[in-house]
C-alpha positions in Angstrom: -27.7 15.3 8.1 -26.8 18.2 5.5 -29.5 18.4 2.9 -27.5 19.8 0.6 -24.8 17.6 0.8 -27.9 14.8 0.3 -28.9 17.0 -2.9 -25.2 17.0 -3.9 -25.0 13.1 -3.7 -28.3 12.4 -5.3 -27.6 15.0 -8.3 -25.3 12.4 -10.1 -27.3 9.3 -9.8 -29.2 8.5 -12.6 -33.2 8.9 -12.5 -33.9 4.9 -13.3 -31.4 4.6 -10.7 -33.2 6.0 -7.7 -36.3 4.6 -8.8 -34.9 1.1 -9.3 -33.3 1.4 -5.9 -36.9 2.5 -4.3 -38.7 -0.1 -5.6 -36.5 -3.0 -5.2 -37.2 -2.0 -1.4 -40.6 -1.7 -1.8 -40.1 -5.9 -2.5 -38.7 -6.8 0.6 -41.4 -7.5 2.5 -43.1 -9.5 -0.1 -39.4 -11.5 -0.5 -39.7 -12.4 2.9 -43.2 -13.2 3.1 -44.7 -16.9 3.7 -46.6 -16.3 0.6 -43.7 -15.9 -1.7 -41.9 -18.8 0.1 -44.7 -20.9 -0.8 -46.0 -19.9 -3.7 -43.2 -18.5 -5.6 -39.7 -20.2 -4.7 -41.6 -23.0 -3.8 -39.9 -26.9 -2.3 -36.7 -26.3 -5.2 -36.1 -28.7 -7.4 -33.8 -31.3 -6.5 -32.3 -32.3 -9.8 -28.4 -32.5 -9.5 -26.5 -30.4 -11.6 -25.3 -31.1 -14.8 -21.6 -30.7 -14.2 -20.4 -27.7 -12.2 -17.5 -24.6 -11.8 -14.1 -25.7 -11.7 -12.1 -24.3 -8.4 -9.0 -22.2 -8.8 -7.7 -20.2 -6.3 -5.9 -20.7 -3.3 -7.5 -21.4 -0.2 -6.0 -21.1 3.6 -5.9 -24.6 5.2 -5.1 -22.9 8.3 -8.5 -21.3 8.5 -10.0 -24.3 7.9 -8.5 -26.1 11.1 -9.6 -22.8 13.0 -13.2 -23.4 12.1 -13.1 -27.0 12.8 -11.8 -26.0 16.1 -14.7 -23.7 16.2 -13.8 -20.4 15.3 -13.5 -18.0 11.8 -11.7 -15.8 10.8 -13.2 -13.3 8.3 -12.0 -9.6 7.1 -8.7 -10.0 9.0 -10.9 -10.5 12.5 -11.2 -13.9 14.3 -14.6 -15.0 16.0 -16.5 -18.1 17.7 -17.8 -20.3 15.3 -19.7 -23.2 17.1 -22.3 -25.2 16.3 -24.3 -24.3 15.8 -23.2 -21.2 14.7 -24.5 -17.5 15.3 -25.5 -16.2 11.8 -27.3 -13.4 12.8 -23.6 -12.5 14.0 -25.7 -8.7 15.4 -22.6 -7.8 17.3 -20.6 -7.6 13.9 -20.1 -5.3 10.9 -22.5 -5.9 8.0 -19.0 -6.4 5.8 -18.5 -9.6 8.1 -21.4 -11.0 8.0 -21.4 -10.8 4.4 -18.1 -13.0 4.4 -19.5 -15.2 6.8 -23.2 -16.0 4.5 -20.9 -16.3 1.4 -19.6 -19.2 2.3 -16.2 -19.1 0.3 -14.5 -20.4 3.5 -15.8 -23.6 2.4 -12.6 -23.9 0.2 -10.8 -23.1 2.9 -12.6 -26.7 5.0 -11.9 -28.3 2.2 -8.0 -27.4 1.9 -7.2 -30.9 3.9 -10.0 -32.6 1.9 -10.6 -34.7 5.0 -13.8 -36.5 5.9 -14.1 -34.6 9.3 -13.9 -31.3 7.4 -16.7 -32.7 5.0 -19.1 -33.3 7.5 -18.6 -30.1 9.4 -18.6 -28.3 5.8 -22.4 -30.4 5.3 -23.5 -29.6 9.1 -22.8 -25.8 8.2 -24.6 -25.6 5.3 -27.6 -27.9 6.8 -28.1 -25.3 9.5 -28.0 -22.6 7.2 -30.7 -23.9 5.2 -32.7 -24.7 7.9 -32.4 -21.1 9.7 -32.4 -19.3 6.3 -35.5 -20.4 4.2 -37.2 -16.8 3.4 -35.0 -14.6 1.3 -34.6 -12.3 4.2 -31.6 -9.7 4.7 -28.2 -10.2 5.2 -28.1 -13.8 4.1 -30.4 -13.3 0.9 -29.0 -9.6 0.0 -28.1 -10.4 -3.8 -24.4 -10.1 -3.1 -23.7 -13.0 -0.8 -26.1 -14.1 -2.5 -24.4 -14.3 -5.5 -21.2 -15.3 -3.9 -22.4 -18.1 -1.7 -24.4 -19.7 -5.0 -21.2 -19.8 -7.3 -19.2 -20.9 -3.8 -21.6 -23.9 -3.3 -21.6 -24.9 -6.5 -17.8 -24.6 -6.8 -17.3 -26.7 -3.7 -20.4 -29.1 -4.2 -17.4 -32.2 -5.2 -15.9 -31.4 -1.6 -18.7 -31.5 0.3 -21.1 -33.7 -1.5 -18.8 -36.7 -1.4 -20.0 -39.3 1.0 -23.5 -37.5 1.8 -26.6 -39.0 2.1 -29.5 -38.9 -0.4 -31.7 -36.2 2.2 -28.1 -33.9 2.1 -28.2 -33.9 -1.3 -32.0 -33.3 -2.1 -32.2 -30.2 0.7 -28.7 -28.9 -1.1 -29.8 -28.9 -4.7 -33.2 -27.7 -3.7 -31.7 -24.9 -1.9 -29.4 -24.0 -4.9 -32.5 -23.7 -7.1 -34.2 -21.8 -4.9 -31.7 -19.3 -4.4 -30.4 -19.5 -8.1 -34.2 -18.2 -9.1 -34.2 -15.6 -6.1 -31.3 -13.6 -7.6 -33.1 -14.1 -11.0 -35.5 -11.7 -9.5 -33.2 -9.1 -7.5 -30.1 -8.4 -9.6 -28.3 -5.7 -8.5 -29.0 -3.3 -11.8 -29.3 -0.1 -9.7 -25.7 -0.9 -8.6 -23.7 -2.3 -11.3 -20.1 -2.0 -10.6 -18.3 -5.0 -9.3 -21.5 -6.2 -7.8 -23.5 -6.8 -11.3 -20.6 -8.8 -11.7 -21.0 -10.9 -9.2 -24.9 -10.8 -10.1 -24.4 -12.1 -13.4 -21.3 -14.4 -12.9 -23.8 -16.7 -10.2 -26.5 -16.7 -12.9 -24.1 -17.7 -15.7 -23.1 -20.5 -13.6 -26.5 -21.8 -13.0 -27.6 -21.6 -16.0 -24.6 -23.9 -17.4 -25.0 -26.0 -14.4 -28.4 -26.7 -12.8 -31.1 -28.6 -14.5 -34.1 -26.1 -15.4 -32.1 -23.0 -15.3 -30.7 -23.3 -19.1 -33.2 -20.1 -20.2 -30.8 -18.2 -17.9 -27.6 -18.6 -19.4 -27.8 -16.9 -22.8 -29.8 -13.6 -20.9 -27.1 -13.6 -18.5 -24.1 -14.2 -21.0 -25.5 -11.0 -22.8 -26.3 -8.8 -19.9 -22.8 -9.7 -18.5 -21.2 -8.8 -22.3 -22.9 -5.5 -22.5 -22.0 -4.7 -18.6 -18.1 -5.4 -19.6 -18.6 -2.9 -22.5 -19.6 -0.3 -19.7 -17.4 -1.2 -16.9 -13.9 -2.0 -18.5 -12.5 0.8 -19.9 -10.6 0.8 -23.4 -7.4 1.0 -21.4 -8.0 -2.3 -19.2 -8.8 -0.6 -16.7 -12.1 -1.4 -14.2 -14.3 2.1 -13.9 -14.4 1.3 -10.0 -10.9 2.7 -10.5 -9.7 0.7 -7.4 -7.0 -1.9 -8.0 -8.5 -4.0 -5.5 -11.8 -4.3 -7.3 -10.2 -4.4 -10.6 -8.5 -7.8 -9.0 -11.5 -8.9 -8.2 -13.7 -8.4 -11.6 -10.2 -10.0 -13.5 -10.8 -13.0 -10.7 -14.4 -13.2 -11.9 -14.1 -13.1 -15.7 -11.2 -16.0 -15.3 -14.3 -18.3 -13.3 -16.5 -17.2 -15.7 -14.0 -18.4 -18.9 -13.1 -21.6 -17.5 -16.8 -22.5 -16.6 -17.4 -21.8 -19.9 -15.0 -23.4 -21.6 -16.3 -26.5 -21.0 -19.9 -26.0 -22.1 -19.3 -23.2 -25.5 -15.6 -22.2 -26.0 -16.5 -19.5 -28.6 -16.4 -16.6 -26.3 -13.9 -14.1 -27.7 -15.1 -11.4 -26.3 -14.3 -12.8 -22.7 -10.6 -13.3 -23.6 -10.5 -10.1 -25.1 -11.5 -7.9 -22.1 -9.2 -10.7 -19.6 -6.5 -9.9 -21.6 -7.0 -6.3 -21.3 -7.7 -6.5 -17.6 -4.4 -8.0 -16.9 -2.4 -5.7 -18.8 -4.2 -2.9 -16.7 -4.0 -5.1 -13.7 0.2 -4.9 -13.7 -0.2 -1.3 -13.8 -1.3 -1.1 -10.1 1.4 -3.3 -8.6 4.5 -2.4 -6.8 8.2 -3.7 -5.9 6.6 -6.2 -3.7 4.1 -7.8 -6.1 1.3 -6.3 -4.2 -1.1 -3.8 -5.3 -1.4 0.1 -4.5 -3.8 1.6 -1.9 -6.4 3.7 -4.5 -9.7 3.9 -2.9 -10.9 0.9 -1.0 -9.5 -2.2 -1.1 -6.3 -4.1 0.0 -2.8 -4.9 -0.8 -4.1 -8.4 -2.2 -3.9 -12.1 -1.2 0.0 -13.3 -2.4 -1.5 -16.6 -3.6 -4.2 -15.6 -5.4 -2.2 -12.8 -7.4 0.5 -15.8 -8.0 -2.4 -18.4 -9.2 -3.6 -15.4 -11.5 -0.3 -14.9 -13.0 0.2 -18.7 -13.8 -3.1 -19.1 -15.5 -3.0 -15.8 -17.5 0.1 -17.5 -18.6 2.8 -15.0 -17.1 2.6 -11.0 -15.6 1.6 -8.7 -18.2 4.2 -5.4 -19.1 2.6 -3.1 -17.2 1.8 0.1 -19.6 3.1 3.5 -18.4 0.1 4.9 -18.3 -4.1 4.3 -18.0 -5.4 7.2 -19.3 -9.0 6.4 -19.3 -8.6 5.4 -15.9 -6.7 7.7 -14.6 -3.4 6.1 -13.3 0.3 6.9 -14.2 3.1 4.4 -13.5 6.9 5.0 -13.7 9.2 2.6 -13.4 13.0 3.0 -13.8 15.8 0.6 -12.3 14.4 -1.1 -8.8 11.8 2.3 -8.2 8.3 2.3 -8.9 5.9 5.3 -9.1 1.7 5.1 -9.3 -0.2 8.0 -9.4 -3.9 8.5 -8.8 -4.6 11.5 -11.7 -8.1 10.5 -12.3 -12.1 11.0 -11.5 -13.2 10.0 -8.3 -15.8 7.1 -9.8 -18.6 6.6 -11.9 -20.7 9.6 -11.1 -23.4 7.1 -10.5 -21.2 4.9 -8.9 -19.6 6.4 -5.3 -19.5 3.2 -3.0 -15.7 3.5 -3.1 -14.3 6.4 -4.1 -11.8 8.4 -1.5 -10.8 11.9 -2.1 -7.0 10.9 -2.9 -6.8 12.9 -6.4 -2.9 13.1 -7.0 -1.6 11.0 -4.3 1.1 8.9 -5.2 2.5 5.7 -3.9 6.5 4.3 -4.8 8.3 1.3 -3.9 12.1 0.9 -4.1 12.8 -2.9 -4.9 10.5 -5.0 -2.5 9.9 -2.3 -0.1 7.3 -0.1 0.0 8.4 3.7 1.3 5.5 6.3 0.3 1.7 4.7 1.0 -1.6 5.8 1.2 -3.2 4.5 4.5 -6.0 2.2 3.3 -9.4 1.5 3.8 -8.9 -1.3 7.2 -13.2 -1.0 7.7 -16.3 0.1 5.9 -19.3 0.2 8.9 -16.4 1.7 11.5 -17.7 5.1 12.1 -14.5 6.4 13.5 -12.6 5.3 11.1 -14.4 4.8 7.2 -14.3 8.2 5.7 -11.2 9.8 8.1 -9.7 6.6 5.9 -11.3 8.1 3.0 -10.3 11.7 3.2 -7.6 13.7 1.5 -5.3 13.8 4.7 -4.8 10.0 4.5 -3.4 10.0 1.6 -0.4 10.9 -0.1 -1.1 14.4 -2.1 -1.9 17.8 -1.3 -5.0 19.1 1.0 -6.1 22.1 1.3 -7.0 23.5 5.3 -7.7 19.8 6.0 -10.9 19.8 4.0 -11.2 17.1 1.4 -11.2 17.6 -2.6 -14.1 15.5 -2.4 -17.2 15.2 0.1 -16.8 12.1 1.2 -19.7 10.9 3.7 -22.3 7.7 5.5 -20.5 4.5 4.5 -20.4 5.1 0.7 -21.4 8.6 -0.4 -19.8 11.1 -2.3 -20.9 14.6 -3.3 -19.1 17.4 -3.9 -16.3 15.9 -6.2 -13.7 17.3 -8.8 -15.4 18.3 -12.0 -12.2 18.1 -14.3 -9.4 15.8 -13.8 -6.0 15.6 -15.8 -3.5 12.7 -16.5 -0.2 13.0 -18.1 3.0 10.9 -18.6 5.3 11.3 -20.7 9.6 10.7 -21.2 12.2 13.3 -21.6 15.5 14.0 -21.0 14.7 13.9 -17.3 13.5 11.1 -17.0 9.8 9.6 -16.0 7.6 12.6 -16.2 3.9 11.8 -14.4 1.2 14.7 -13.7 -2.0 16.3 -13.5 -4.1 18.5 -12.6 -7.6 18.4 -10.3 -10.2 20.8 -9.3 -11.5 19.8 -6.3 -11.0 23.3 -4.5 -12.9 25.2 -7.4 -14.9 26.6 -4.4 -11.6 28.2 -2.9 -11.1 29.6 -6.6 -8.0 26.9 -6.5 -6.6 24.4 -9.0 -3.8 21.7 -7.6 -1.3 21.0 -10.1 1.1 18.0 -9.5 4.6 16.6 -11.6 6.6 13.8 -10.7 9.9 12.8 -12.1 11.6 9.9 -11.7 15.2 10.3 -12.9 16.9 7.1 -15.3 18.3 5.6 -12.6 15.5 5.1 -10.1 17.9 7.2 -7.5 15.6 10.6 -7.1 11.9 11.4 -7.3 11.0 15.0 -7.8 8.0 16.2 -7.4 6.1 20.5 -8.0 2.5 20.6 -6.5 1.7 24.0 -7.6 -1.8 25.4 -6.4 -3.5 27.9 -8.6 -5.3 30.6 -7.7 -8.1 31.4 -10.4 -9.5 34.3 -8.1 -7.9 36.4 -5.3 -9.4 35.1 -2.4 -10.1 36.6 1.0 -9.5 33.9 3.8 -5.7 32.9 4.1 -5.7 29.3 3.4 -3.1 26.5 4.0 -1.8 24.0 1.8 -0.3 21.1 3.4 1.3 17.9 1.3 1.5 15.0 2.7 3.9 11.9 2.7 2.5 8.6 4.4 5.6 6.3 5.2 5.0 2.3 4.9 5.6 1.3 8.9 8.6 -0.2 7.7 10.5 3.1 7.0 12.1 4.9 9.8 13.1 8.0 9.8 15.2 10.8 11.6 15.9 14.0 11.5 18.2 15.3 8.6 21.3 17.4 8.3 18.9 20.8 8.1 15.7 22.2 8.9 14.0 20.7 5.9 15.5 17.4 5.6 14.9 13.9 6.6 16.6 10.7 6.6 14.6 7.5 5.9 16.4 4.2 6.6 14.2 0.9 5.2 14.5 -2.5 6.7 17.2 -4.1 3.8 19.5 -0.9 5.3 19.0 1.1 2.2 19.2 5.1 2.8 16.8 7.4 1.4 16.9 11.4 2.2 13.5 13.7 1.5 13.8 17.5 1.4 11.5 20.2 0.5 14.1 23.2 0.1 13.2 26.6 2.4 9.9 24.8 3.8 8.8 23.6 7.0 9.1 19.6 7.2 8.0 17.8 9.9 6.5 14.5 11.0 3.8 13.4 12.2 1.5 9.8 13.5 -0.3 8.1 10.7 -2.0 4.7 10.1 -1.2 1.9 7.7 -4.5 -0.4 6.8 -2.7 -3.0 4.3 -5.8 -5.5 4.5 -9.4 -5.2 6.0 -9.2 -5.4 9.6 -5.5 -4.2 10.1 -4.1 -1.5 11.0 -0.2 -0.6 11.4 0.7 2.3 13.8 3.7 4.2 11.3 4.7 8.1 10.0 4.5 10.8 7.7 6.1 13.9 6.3 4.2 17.1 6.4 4.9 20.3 4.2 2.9 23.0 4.9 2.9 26.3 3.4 0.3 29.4 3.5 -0.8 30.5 0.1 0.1 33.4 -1.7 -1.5 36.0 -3.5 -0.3 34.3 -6.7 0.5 30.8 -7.6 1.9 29.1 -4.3 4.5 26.4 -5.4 5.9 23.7 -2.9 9.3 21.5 -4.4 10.2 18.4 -2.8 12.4 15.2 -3.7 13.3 11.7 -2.7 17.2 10.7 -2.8 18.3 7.2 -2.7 21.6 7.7 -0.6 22.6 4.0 -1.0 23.2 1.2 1.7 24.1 1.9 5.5 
């Protein structure tokens, strides 16, 4: 433990925060006591809904025959699922047992909409509510709380069809219950992604479930003014992850069409979707996918398909989100995204990665410069080496990190001010900024891209200021993660490469006069995989001035 570090963290968390946070713990035991079981949540009522959430996304059929043949998969990793099932799951990260007590892998039962899927889908949820009637943690922690409420509801056609009256009376009592639980424990020292998710399951059962009508208009509001807060006036999601930003879009589109069919005059809601998705288009690449920022994943195909279609067609992606912090260039078949903004929310860490300046770019499908993911969040070996500056594409300095990453979702130290440019000249795509995440070294890094007209060269300065002399001699070293696609050779000199992607299309990289070589490196597309590939390394001592380091991509054409 470094009590600083702790002092660091806590300096830039709001006061009502920590005190929120303490005293929401102070609950738990009372939350999980016999006395607020009985006296409190009480049998449930077992009034059926008045109508319920439509379902639109995707599911995966073939996960459904997996857990009819008794096994799950969850956060890319596959495990026993008999009956009846382990929920306690100790042996386990807390991120999948999350997945497993949210229960969205009902849609995926319900893919075949067969009757043996049905039962199994009713046994499931029978044995949960049997094994899980005192709001105790992980299975009543407000977010799969949240989730598994909206999922049950969502799926309650599916699995409510040929079930018996003592089904359905334990089912809807058990959605009340839980419904008037997360009444009690939303997630307000949070916010983020997770009020979301909060305030989207008590929407829902307010619009749905008999008695809970006093909820909907508080929830409506609180979920208005959190918007205000959370999406920027650029589209973007103040998360500033691409993943998360998918996921809040995903949310808001549930949200509309649940509404929709109970009180259509919600302008507001289309407003900030429509916003979303044109911030949304900013973060993809040549391969539809999105770009590794902080945590999160490429994203589900599917889902990001089904989201076009009922957004009614993929936005123009603007050149720039300059409230977020992201520049985009885009010429011919290449496509640039740069990270040139703040870490997070100061009072909002959870998944923020020290990747200031790093860069991902795409030549037609493929993917050929990368950031290395996020593959785990409770894997000690793994979480914040993940999170650091070295995993990502931009410039470190002595292989510390331009921000103090640390436990599972911490941040201290962090850059202070952060700038974002793009702009067009006779160039090209100009994109840069500026970070000062070494002010303790007395240094500034200073990064411009350009991407010439014709997509064929990227050019890039990373220029490190010194604002002081200092005494230690320090090493700046840029790196290059490769997608594990990309192979690459050595070049015709000292400080060249070749790079040869899988459609046989030749790409060179050279940093003129400096020392190139290449090195192991990860590649964590999705949660729970992890691809063996490359990357480039610069390095170069700094100087008693300005140190400057010049590099380039060159698309050399086909094999």
């Amino acid at each position: 433990m470094s009590p600083l570090r702790d002092l660091r963290t806590l300096a830039y968390l709001r006061p009502e925060q920590i005190v929120r946070r303490l005293w929401t713990r102070a609950l738990r035991p009372w939350y999980a006591s016999a006395l607020y079981d009985r006296y409190v949540l009480g049998a449930g009522s077992v009034a059926e809904p008045r109508h319920l959430p439509p379902a639109l996304w995707p599911a995966h059929g073939e996960n459904g025959r997996r857990i009819l043949e008794g096994r799950i998969r969850l956060v890319g990793q596959e495990r026993p699922f008999p009956m009846p099932p382990d929920w306690r799951a100790c042996d386990r990260s807390l991120l999948w047992r999350f997945n497993l007590h949210y229960f969205e892998w009902l849609g995926d039962l319900a893919a075949d909409d067969d009757e043996r899927a049905r039962r199994r889908a009713r046994a499931l949820i029978e044995d949960w509510i049997a094994n899980h009637r005192r709001p105790r943690l992980p299975a009543w922690h407000p977010y799969p709380l949240s989730v598994r409420l909206y999922a049950w509801m969502r799926h309650a056609p599916f699995v409510l069809e040929g079930a018996d009256d003592s089904f359905r009376q334990q089912f809807f009592a058990s959605l009340d219950r839980q419904a008037r639980h997360l009444a009690r424990v939303v997630e307000w020292d949070v916010g983020g992604n997770h009020l979301i998710k909060n305030l989207k399951a008590l929407v829902a059962a307010g619009h749905c479930l008999a008695g809970h009508e006093r909820h909907a208009r508080g929830a409506t509001d609180a979920l208005r003014e959190a918007l205000e807060v959370q999406v920027l006036a650029d589209g973007g999601h103040y998360e500033r992850s691409p993943s998360y930003h998918l996921q809040v879009l995903c949310d808001l589109v549930d949200i509309r069409a649940l509404l929709a069919d109970a009180d259509p005059a919600h302008t507001w809601l289309d407003e900030t979707i429509s916003r979303m998705a044109a911030a949304l288009a900013a973060f993809r690449l040549g391969d539809g996918g999105l770009a590794l920022f902080n945590d999160g994943d490429v994203g589900d195909a599917e889902l990001l398909e089904e989201l076009e279609r009922r957004l009614g067609g993929l936005s123009d992606p603007p050149p720039v989100l300059s409230e977020t912090g992201y520049a985009r260039m885009q010429r011919a078949e290449t496509i640039v995204i740069m990270d040139a903004g703040r870490c997070c929310p100061d009072d909002l860490p959870a998944h923020a990665h020290a990747d200031t300046l790093a860069f991902e770019f795409s030549f037609g499908p493929r993917r050929i410069v990368v950031n290395c993911g996020t593959f785990a969040y409770q894997d000690p070996s793994w979480r914040n080496r993940l999170r650091g500056t070295a995993a990502h594409s931009t410039v470190g300095i002595d292989e510390d990190n331009s921000a103090e990453v640390h436990g599972t979702f911490r941040l201290g130290r962090r850059p202070r001010k952060v700038v974002c440019e793009r702009s067009d000249d006779e160039a090209g795509a100009v994109a840069g900024g500026s970070h000062d995440g070494y002010r303790r070294y007395g240094l500034v890094h200073h990064r411009r891209l350009v991407l010439a007209d014709d997509g064929r060269r990227l050019a890039g300065v990373d220029r490190i200021e010194r604002l002081r002399r200092g005494r230690a001699r320090r090493l700046a070293t840029a790196r290059f993660h490769l997608h594990p696609d990309v192979t690459v050779t050595p070049g015709n000199r000292d400080d060249e490469l070749k790079l040869s992607l899988p459609g046989r299309e030749l790409w060179s990289f050279a940093a003129s006069g400096e020392r190139v070589r290449v090195a192991e490196s990860v590649y964590a597309p999705r949660f729970g995989e992890m691809r063996a590939t490359r990357q480039i390394v610069v390095e170069k001592a700094l100087e008693t001035s300005d140190t400057v380091l010049e590099w380039e991509f060159v698309e050399r054409g086909g094999a």
